[in-house]
C-alpha positions in Angstrom: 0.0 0.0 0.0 1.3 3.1 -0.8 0.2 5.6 1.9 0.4 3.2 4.9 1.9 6.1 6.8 -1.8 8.1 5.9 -3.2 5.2 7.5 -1.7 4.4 10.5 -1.7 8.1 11.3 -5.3 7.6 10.5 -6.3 4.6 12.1 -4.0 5.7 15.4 -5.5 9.1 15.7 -8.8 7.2 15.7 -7.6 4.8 18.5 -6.6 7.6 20.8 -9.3 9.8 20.3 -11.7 6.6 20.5 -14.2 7.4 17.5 -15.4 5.3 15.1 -14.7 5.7 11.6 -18.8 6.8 10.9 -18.3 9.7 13.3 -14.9 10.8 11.7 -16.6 10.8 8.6 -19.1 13.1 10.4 -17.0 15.6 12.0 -15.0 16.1 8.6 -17.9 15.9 6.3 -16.7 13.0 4.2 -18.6 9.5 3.3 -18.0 7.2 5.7 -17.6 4.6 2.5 -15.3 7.0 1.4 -12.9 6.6 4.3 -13.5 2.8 4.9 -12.2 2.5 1.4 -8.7 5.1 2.1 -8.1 3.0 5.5 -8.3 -0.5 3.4 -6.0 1.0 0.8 -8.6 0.5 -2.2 -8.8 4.4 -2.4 -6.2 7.1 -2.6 -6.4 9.8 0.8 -8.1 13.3 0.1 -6.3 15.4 -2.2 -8.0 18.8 -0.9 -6.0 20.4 2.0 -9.3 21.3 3.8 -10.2 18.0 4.1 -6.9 16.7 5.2 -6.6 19.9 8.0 -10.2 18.7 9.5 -9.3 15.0 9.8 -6.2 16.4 11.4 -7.9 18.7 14.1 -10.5 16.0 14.9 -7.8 13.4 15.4 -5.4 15.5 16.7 -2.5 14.7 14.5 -0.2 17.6 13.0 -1.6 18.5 9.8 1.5 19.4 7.9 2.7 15.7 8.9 -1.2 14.5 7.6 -0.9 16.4 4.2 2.8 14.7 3.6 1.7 11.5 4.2 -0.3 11.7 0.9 2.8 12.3 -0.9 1.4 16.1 -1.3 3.2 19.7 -0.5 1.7 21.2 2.1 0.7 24.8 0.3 2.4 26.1 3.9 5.4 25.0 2.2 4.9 26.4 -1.3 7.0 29.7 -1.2 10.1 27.3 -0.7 9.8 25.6 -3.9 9.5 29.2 -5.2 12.8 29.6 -3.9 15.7 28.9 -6.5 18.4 29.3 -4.2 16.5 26.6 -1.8 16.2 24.4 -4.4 19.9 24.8 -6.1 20.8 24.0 -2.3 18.4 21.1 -2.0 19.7 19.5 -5.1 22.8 18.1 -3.5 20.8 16.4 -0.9 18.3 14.7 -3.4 21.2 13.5 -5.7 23.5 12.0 -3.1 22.1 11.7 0.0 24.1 14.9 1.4 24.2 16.3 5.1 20.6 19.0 4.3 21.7 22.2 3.6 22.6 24.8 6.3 20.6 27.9 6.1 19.2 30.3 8.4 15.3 30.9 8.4 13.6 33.3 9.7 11.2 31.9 12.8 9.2 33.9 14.7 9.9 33.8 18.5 6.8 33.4 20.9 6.4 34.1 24.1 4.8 32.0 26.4 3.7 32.1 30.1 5.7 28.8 30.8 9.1 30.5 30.0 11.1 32.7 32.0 11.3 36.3 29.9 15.4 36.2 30.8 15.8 32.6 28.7 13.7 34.9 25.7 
């Protein structure tokens, strides 16, 4: 099966948050035949993000690691495949199996109550 990662992610997510398959269906608004079918590997998983970011909430898994498992780029991730130096840099990697490139992104810093504002 090709997207056994989709699955288990799928069929774990459904374990921990004990619901049945019918009521995921439900919650995200799909047929439950729909989903019966992705989880037996007879279907391919969702292609539309929306649909792939509700299963995700409902079954609390991280979305960006939902929408990978379908072998699909999170749109969250589109601007770096806009990106010819990334992808110049990325090509090294791909062809050989390199060390990933070393590059400094830009992350936003956010405060929280839990940390002290002198480690900030």
């Amino acid at each position: 099966m090709a997207f056994e990662l989709f699955v288990h992610l799928i069929k774990n997510g459904m374990k921990e948050t004990d619901l049945s398959l019918r009521e995921v269906a439900r919650l995200v608004e799909v047929d439950p035949s729909f989903l019966s079918k992705i989880l037996a590997g007879k279907r391919s998983p969702p292609g539309d993000e929306n649909i792939l970011k509700k299963l995700a909430d409902v079954l609390n898994i991280d979305p960006l690691r939902l929408i990978v498992s379908t072998g699909t780029i999170p749109s969250a991730w589109q601007s770096f495949f806009d990106d010819e130096e990334f992808l110049r840099d990325l090509i090294p990697y791909l062809k050989t199996g390199a060390p990933w490139p070393q590059r400094k992104i830009a992350v936003p810093i956010y405060k929280t109550k839990e940390l002290s504002e002198d480690l900030l």
